[in-house]
Each structure stands twice: as C-alpha cells, then as structure tokens.
N, C-alpha and C positions, 0 to 999 in steps of 0.2 A: 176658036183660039186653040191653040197647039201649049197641051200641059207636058213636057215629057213627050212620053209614048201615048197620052191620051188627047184626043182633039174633045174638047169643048162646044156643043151648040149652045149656045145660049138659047135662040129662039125656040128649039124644041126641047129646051129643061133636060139634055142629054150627053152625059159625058163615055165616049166609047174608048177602048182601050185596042188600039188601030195593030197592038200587035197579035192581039188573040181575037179580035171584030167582037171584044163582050161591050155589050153596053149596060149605061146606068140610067134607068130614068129615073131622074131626081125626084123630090118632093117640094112642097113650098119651102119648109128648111133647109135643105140639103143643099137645094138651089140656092137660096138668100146666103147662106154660110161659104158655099163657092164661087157666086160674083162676087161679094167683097171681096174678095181674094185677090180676082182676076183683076177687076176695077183700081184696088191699090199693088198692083203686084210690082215686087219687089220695097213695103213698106209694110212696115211692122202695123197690123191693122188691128187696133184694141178689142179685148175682148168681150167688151162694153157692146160696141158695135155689133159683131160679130151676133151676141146673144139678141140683141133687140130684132127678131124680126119684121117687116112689114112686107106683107103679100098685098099682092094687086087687089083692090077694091074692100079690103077688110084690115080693119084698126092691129096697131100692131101688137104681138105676143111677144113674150119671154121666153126663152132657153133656160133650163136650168143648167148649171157646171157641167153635169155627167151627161146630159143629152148635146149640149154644145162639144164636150171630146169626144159622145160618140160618133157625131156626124164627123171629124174632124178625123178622127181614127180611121174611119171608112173610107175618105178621101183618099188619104194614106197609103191604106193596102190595096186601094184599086190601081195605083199606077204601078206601071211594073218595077223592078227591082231596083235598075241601075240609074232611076230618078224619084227612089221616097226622100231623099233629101231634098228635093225638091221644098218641101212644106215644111215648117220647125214652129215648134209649138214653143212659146216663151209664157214659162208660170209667170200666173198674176200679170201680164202685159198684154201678149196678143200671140197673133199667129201671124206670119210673112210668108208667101210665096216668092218663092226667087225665081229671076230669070232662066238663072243655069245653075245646073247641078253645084252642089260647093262638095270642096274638097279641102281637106286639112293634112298639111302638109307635115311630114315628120320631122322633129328634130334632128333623129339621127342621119336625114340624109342631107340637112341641111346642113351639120357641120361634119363631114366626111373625114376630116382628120384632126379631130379632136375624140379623146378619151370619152367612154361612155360613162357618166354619171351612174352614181350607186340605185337611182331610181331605174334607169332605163336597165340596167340588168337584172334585177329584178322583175321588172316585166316582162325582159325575155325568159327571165326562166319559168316565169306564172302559166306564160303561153306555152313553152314546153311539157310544162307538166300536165295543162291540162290535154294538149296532143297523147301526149305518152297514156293519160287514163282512159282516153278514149278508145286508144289503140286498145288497150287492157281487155276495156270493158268489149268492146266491140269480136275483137278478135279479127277483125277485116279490114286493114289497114287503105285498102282500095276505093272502101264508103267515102273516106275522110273529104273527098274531094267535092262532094253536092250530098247537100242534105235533100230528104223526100220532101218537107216543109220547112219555106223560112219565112217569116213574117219580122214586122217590127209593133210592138204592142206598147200602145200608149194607156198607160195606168193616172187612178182617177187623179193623181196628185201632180198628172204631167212628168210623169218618170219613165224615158222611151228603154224597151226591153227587146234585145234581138234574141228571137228565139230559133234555135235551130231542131227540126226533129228528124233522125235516123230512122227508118220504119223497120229495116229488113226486108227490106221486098216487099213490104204487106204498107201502100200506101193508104188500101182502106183506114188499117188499125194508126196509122201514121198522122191521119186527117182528123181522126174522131180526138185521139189526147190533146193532137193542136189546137183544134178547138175548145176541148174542155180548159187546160190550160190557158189561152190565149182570152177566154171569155176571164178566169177568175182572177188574173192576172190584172185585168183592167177594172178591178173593184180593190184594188189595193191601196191604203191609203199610203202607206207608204214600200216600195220595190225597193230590195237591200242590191240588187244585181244588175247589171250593163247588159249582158246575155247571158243564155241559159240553155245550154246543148242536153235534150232529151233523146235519149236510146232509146229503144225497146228491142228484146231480146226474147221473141215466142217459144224458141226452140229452148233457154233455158230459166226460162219464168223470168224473170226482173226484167225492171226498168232501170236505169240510171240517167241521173243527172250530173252534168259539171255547170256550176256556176262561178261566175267571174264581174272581179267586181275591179273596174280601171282607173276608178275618180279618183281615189287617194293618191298621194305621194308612194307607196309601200302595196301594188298592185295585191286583191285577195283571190283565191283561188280553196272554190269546195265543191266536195262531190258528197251524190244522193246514192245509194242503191236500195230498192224496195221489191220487194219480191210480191209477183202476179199471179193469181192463179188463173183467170180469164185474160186477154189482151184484150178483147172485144167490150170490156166495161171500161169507161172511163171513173176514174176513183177521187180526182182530184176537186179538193173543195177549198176555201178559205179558211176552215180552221187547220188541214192539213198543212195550208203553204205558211199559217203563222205555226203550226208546231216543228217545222222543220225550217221554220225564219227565213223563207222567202220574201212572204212577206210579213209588214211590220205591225 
C-alpha cells in the first residue's frame, strides 16, 4: 500500500521509502502499530488499540506511552517531508492516518480584502524578526533557504516540534546536535515551542537558537546564543533545555 512517498509491504513487515529505495524492516510492534493504521486509515484509531499488541501465535503485550510515541515518531520521520502530515498524533485519543496530505489554509488569503486583525500582524512581525536574527546571527542570508537538518519531533506529552538545523557546511556537526537535541526533545514533558531554528557557528564559537511559539493569540518569539568551545561534542541535556525553558 502506497504511504506518501513510502510503499507498505505488509506481507514482508516492510516499509521502503521509494524516494531514496531505504527501507524499514519492521518489528512485531512497529508492524502491529502501522497496520492499524493502514487497516483504519483515514480514522482516528485509539490508542487503546494501537498500544495492545497481538503478534501471530503469542498472547498479546502492552505498549507503554513512550514506546507507543516512539514507534509512532519513527513512522513519522521515515516518510519524506512533504507527507509527515500524513500521520497526526491526537493526545489522549489516537492516532489517524489520512489519505492525503491536509493542508490548512490561511486566513489572510481567504479574506484578501479585509483589514488584517491585530493578531495576524503580530505574527508577521514575530516571523520577521525572527528572519532578521537569523540573518544576524548567521551572517549568510543565502543559508536561509534549506536548512542541513529538518525533522519534526514528537515530544513525550504529544507536543510536535519542527526543528530546523543550519550546520555551516559541516553537516557532520549538523547531524550529531540534531540528534542530541531531537532525542532530548522527545523526553520532555511538556515543549514551550512550535519550532526551534538551531545555528551553529564553528568559525566563531556559538550556537544559536530562535524559538517560536504560534499557539497563542499574541504569537512569542526567543533567541538562545551559547558559546562552543568543541562543535564536535554535543552538550545538550534536559536539565539544560528546562534551565533555558525549552522545556517545562
């Protein structure tokens, strides 16, 4: 069955991603976790279900929360970019696979000649500013266009985080923070932010971050800068991202 960009075998427990030929070979959960899927897709499929496994010929086990959003997470980043909506994770409900990508359509262009409310200006100025600190920080207005890493990181409370990483060129050092970040990210009980644009800057020590937060009515917009002396060590821990309230 065709997920996206990724084709499904069911009968060989194998999900390949048809636009780079990687493939997944499942496990008993991974598999159990992605036919419900397929089997109710396009329905919100509880996650009652979802956690009860039963594998062929053996009585069935339990998922606990965090192993049920990791397979769930992994699902996620396996299909390529421009179908992780594909999969939406609903706290405390379930999980739904849709048929077709969803898209959310903007206010502003659905009312073209009406006044833009005190909210939406606002948010354009949040997203300017945070262009403008990147610009700052970066010095290389050119990057702006494709980050080295972009993933989307679902955190333990069901709080999805796009994360974007700048490497400078060095997509080695680009890979290793997204990972550290992206791993402690997803033990957070509660994520204050939407996305979270990480630099890193070899040539003059620091990292920075902009984070952006779009749920409220009064969009918030904050930046990190931390000074590196290795790029090559990752630093990031969970008591770091609750002392600088990442996370909660």
């Amino acid at each position: 069955m065709q997920i996206g960009c990724c084709w499904f075998d069911n009968a060989q427990r194998l999900l390949t991603d048809q636009s780079t030929a990687t493939q997944w070979h499942l496990n008993d959960n991974e598999y159990w976790v992605l036919n419900q899927l397929v089997q109710h897709r396009g329905q919100v499929v509880p996650l009652s279900l979802l956690a009860t496994v039963v594998a062929s010929g053996d009585c069935a086990h339990q998922l606990s929360h965090a192993e049920l959003l990791g397979i769930i997470n992994k699902i996620i980043n396996h299909l390529c970019h421009r179908h992780i909506n594909l999969i939406e994770y609903i706290p405390e409900q379930g999980v739904i696979l849709y048929t077709t990508v969803t898209t959310k359509r903007s206010k502003i262009l659905e009312m073209p000649n009406r006044l833009l409310s005190l909210g939406q200006y606002l948010f354009i100025i949040a997203i300017l500013l945070s262009i403008l600190l990147f610009v700052y920080a970066n010095l290389n207005p050119p990057q702006l266009a494709q980050a080295d890493v972009l993933r989307q990181v679902l955190t333990s409370d069901g709080h999805i985080v796009q994360l974007f990483v700048f490497g400078e060129d060095n997509q080695q050092n680009a890979l290793l923070h997204a990972d550290c970040l992206s791993t402690q990210l997803r033990l957070c009980h509660h994520a204050r932010w939407d996305s979270i644009t990480m630099t890193l800057s070899a040539n003059q020590g620091y990292m920075s971050f902009i984070l952006t937060d779009s749920s409220e009515a009064i969009p918030l917009v904050n930046s990190i800068k931390v000074s590196i002396d290795n790029m090559s060590t990752p630093f990031i821990t969970q008591e770091w991202l609750q002392k600088v309230h990442i996370c909660g």
